[in-house]
C-alpha positions as CSV (number, residue, x, y, z in Angstrom):
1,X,121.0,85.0,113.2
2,X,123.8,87.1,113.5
3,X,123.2,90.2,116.3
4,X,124.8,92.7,114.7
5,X,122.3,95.3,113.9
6,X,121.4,95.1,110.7
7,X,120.9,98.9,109.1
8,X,121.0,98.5,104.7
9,X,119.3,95.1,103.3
10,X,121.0,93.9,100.2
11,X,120.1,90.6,99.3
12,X,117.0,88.3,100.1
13,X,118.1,84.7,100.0
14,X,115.1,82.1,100.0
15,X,115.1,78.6,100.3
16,X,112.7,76.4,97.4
17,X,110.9,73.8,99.2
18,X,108.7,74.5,102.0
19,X,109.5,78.2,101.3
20,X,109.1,79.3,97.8
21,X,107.5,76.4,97.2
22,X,104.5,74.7,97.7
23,X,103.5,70.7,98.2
24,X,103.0,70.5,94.9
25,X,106.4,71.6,93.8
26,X,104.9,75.2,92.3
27,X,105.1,78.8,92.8
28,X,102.2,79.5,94.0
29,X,100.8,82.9,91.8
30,X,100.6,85.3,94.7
31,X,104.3,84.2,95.9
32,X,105.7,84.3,92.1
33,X,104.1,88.1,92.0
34,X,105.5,88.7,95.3
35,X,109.0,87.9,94.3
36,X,109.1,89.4,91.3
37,X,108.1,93.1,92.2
38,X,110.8,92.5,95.5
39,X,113.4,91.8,93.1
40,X,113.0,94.8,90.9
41,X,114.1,97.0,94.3
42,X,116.9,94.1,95.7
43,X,118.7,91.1,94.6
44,X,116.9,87.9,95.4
45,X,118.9,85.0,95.4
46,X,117.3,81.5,95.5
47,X,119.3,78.9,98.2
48,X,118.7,75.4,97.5
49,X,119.8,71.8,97.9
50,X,118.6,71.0,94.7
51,X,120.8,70.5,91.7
52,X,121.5,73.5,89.2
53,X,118.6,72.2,86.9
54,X,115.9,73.3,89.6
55,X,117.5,76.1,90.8
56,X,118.1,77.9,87.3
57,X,114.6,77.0,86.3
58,X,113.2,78.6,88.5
59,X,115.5,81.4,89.0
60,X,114.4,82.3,85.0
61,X,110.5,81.6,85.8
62,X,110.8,84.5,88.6
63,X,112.9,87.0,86.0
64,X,116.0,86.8,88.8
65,X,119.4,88.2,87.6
66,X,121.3,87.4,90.6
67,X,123.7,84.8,91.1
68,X,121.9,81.6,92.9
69,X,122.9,79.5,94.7
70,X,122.3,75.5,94.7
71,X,123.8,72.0,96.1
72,X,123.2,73.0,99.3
73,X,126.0,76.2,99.0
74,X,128.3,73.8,97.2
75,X,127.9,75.9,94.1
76,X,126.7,79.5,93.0
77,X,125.7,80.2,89.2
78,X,124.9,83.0,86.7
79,X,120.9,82.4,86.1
80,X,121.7,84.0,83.1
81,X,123.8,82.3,82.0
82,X,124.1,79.1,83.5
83,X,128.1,79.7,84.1
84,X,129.5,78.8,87.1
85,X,130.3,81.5,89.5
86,X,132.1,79.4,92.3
87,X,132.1,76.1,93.4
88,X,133.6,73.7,96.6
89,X,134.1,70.6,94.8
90,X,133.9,67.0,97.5
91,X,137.2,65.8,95.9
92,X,136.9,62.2,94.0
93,X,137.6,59.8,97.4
94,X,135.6,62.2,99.0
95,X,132.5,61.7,96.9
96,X,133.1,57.8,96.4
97,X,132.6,57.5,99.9
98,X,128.9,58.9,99.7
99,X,128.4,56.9,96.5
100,X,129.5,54.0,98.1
101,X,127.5,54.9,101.2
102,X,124.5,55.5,99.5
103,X,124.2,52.4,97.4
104,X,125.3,50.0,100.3
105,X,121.8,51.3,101.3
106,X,120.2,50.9,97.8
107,X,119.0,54.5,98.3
108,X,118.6,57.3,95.3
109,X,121.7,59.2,94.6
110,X,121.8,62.4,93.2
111,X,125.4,63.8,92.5
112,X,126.2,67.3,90.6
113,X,129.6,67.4,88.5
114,X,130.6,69.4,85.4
115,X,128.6,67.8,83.1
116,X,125.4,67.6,85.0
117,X,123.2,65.9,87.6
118,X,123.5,62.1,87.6
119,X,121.5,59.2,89.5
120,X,124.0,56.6,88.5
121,X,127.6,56.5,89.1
122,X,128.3,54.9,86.0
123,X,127.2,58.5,84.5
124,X,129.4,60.2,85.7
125,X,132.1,61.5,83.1
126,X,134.2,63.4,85.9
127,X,134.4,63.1,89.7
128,X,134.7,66.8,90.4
129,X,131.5,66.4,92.2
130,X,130.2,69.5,94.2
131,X,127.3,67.6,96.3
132,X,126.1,64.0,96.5
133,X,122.5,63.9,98.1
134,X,120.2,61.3,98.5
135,X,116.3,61.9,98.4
136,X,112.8,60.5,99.8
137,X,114.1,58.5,102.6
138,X,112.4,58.4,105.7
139,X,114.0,60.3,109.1
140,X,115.4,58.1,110.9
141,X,117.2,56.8,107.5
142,X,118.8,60.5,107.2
143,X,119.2,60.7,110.8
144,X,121.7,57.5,110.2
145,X,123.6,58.8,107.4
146,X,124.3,62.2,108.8
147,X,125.3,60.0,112.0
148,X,127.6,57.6,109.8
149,X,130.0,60.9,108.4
150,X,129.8,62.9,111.4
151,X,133.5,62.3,112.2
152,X,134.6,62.3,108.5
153,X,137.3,65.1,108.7
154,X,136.4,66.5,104.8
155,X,132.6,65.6,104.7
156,X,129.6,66.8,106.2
157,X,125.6,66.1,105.8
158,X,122.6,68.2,106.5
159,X,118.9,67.1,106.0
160,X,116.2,68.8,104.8
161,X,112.1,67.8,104.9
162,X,110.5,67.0,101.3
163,X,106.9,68.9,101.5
164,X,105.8,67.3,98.6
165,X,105.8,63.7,100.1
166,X,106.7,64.2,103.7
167,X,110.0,62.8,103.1
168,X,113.9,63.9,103.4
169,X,116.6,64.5,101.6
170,X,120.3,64.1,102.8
171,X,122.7,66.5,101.3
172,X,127.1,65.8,101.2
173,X,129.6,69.0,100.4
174,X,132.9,69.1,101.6
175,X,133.8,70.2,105.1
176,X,132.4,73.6,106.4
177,X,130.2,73.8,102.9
178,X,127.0,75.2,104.0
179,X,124.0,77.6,102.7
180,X,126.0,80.0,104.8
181,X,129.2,79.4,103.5
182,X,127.0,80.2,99.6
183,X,125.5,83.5,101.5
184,X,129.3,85.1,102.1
185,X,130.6,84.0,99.4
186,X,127.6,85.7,97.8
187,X,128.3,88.8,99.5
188,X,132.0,88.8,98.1
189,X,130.2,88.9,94.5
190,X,127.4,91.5,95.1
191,X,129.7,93.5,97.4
192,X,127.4,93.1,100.4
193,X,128.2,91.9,104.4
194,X,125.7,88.6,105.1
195,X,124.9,90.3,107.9
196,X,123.0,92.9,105.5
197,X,121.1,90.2,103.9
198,X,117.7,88.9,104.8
199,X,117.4,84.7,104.6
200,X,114.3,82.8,104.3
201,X,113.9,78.6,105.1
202,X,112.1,76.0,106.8
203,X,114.6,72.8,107.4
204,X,117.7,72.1,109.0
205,X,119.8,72.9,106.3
206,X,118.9,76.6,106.4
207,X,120.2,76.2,110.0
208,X,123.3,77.8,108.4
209,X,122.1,80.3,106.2
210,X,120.2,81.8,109.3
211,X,123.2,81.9,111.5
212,X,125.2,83.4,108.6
213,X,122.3,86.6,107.7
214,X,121.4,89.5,109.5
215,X,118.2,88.4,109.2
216,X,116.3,85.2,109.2
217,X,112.2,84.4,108.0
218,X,111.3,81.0,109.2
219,X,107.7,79.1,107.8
220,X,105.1,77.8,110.0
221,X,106.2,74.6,109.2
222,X,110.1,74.7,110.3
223,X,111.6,72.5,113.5
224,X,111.7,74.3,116.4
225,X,115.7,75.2,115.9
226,X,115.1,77.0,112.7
227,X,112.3,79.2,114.8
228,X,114.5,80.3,117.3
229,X,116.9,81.8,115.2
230,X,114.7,83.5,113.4
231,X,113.2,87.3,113.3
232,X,109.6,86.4,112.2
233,X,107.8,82.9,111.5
234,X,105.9,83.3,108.4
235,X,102.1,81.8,108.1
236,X,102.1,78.1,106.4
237,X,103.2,77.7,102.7
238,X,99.9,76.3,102.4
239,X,98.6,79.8,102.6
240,X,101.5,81.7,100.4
241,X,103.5,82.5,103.8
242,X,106.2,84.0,101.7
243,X,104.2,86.5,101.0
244,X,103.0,87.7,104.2
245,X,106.4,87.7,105.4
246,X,107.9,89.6,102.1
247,X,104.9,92.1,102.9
248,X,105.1,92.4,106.7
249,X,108.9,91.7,107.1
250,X,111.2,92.7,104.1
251,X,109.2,95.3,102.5
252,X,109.2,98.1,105.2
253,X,113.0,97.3,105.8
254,X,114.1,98.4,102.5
255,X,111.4,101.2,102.1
């Protein structure tokens, strides 16, 4: 959370799972409604891990305009559109290594390049990869293979918790490539400060985005380190937190 008082909100960035949405990998009505009357009055801009499939689907299921952002804040597109906006390709050794990595462990691989999202290496027609992740591994797995590139000078890894199986996902950009990194980059394209938006998550990954916002909604269900960094905890997204928090917390700060 950055301190600086924050006086004109200007963007709502929101995480997908855990946040927008629920265990069964939905929009839950009430939260769908929620969203789509907030972004009639401010830009709402999803924040994912996921590839660009997920995040432009549901991007155009909500009606958003906005540029959103996916890969972890590897890569920002026109939901329109589908056009790339920007991108922070891993470079081709870089995202060998995490192929490599990941299939020494016989783990899913999930890797994002111009011609789409692959689970194979062998489908991949060009290595300008923007994020390699791996998905449904157990904690202490994830734990491992953040541990394994810690000291790798042009990589990094951040986790995030599946709610739909209970489950993690590991996600690779380059170096210094985060959800925070998306939300200034972001601000450069909607001619906003971070500081002036309002961010909301529930895993480790959004660690970031938080530090990077003026504002920061955290679920029910996010560690401990996401909490303290955030303005207000939001009820479970068992019971359509986001819209409690959209109602209580964003709402009367752009009123």
């Amino acid at each position: 959370m950055v301190t600086s008082e924050t006086k004109n909100i200007a963007a709502f960035l929101v995480d997908l799972d855990g946040t927008l949405l629920g265990r069964d990998e939905k929009i839950a009505p009430r939260v769908e409604e929620a969203i789509r009357q907030l972004s009639k009055r401010l830009p709402v801009c999803i924040a994912t891990g996921r590839e660009p499939g997920d995040a432009l689907s549901f991007a155009r299921q909500l009606g958003l305009t906005t540029p959103q952002i996916c890969d972890n804040g590897a890569l920002i597109l026109d939901p329109t559109t589908g056009d790339e906006l920007w991108s922070a390709p891993l470079g081709q050794g870089n995202a060998q290594d995490v192929v490599d990595a990941l299939l020494s462990r016989d783990v899913p691989i999930l890797a994002t390049h111009p011609g789409g999202t692959v689970t194979s290496p062998d489908e991949i027609s060009s290595w300008n990869v923007t994020r390699v992740s791996t998905i449904d591994v157990v904690e202490s797995l994830a734990d491992e293979l953040i541990a394994q590139f810690e000291a790798h000078p042009e990589l990094q890894a951040a986790k995030a918790y599946l709610p739909y199986n209970g489950l993690w996902a590991v996600n690779f950009t380059a170096k210094g490539v985060t959800k925070g990194t998306a939300a200034k980059r972001l601000g450069r394209i909607l001619d906003c400060e971070p500081v002036d938006m309002i961010a909301a998550g529930d895993s480790y990954n959004d660690l970031p985005m938080f530090e990077a916002c003026g504002l920061s909604i955290a679920m029910m269900e996010a560690p401990d380190e996401l909490k303290a960094l955030a303005d207000y905890i939001a009820p479970s997204v068992d019971d359509d937190g986001l819209v409690v928090a959209v109602e209580e917390f964003v709402l009367p700060r752009i009123t």
